[in-house]
C-alpha positions as CSV (number, residue, x, y, z in Angstrom):
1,X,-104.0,-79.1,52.0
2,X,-104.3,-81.7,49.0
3,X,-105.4,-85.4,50.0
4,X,-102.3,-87.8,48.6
5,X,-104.6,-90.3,47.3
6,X,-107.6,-88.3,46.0
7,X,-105.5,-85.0,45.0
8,X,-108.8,-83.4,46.3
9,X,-108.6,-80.2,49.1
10,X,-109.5,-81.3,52.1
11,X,-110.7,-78.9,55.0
12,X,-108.0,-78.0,57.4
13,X,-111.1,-79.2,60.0
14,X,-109.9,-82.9,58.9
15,X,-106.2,-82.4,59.5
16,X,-104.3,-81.8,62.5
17,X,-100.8,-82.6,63.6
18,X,-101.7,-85.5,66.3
19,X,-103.4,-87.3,63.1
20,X,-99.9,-88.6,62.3
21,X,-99.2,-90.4,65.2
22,X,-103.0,-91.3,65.9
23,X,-104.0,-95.2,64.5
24,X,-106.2,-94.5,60.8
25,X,-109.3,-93.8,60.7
26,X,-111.8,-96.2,59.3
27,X,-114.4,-95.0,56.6
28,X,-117.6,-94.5,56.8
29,X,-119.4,-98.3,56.7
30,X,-116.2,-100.2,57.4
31,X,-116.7,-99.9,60.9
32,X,-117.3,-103.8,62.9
33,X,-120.9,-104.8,62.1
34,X,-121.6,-102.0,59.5
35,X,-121.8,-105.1,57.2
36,X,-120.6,-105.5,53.5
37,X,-120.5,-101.8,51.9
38,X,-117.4,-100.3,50.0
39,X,-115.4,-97.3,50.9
40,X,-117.7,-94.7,49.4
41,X,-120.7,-96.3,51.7
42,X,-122.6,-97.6,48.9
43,X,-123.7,-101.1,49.3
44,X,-122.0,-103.3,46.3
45,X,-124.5,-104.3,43.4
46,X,-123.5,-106.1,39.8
47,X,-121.6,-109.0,39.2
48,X,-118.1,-109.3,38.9
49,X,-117.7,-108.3,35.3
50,X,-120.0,-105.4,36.2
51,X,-117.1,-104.6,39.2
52,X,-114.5,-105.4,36.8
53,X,-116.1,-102.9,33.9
54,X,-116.7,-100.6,36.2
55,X,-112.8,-100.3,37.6
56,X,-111.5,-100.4,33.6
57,X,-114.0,-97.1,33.0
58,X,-112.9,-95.3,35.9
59,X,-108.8,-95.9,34.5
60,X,-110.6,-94.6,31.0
61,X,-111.9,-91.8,32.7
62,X,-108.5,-90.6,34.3
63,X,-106.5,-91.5,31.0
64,X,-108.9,-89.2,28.8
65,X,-109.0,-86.1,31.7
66,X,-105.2,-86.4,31.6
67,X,-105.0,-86.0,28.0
68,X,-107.8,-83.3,28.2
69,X,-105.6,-81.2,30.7
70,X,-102.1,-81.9,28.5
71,X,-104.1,-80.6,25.3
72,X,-105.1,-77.5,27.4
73,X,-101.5,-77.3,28.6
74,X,-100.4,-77.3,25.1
75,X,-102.6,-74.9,23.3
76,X,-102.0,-72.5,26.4
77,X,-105.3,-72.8,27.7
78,X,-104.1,-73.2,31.0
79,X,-100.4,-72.7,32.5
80,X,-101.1,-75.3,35.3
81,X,-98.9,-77.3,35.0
82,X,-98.7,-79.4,38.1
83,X,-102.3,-80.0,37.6
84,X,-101.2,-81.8,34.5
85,X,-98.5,-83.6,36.1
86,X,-101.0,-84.7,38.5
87,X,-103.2,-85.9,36.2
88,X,-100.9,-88.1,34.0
89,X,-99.4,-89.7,37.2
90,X,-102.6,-89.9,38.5
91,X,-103.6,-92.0,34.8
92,X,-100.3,-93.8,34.8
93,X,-100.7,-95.2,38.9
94,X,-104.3,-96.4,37.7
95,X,-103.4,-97.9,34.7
96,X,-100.4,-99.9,36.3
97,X,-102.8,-101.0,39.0
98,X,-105.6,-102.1,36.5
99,X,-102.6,-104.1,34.4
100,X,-101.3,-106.0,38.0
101,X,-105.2,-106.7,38.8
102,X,-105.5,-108.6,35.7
103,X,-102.4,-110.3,36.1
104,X,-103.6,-111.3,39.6
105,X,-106.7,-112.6,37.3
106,X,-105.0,-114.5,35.3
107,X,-102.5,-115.7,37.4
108,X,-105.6,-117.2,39.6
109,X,-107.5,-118.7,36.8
110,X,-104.1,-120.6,35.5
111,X,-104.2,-122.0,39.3
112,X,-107.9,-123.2,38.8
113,X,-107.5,-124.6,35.4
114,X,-104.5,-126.5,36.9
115,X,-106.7,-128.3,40.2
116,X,-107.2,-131.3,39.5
117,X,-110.6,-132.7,39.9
């Protein structure tokens, strides 16, 4: 079975039919009183433009495998396809994200700039 949001397998172990009615789980670290961590359980680190660089690397990162896989695809290294699909949809959903962040951004710091003191 393919995970929606990662596109990763997933063990069948993980997946069972009551999992659709039953309330979502909650990551590893989010739990009450597991304190500040994010998703993956790493404890966050950096500054914000640190974050920031960070999220606009990993959107690089999906762009340039998505390209890798449609070069493959078109010298006829591979016949995969949907794996190519995947990727460029997977590089297009990031990208989109990354563009409504910064809008949020901006958006936010025009609010600031307009406070008056």
């Amino acid at each position: 079975m393919i995970d929606p949001v990662s596109t990763q397998i997933m063990p069948q172990s993980l997946l069972r039919a009551t999992d659709l009615d039953a309330p979502q789980r909650v990551a590893p670290g989010l739990a009450a009183g597991a304190g500040a961590t994010s998703i993956d359980g790493m404890k966050p680190s950096g500054s914000f433009s640190e974050l920031v660089g960070g999220l606009v690397r990993e959107v690089d990162a999906k762009g340039k495998a998505a390209e890798t896989e449609v070069r493959r695809l078109m010298l006829g290294e591979t016949d995969n396809i949907h794996q190519s699909m995947i990727a460029m949809q997977e590089s297009g959903v990031a990208f989109s994200l990354l563009v409504e962040v910064r809008n949020k951004l901006v958006d936010s710091y025009q609010e600031l700039m307009r406070m008056s003191v």
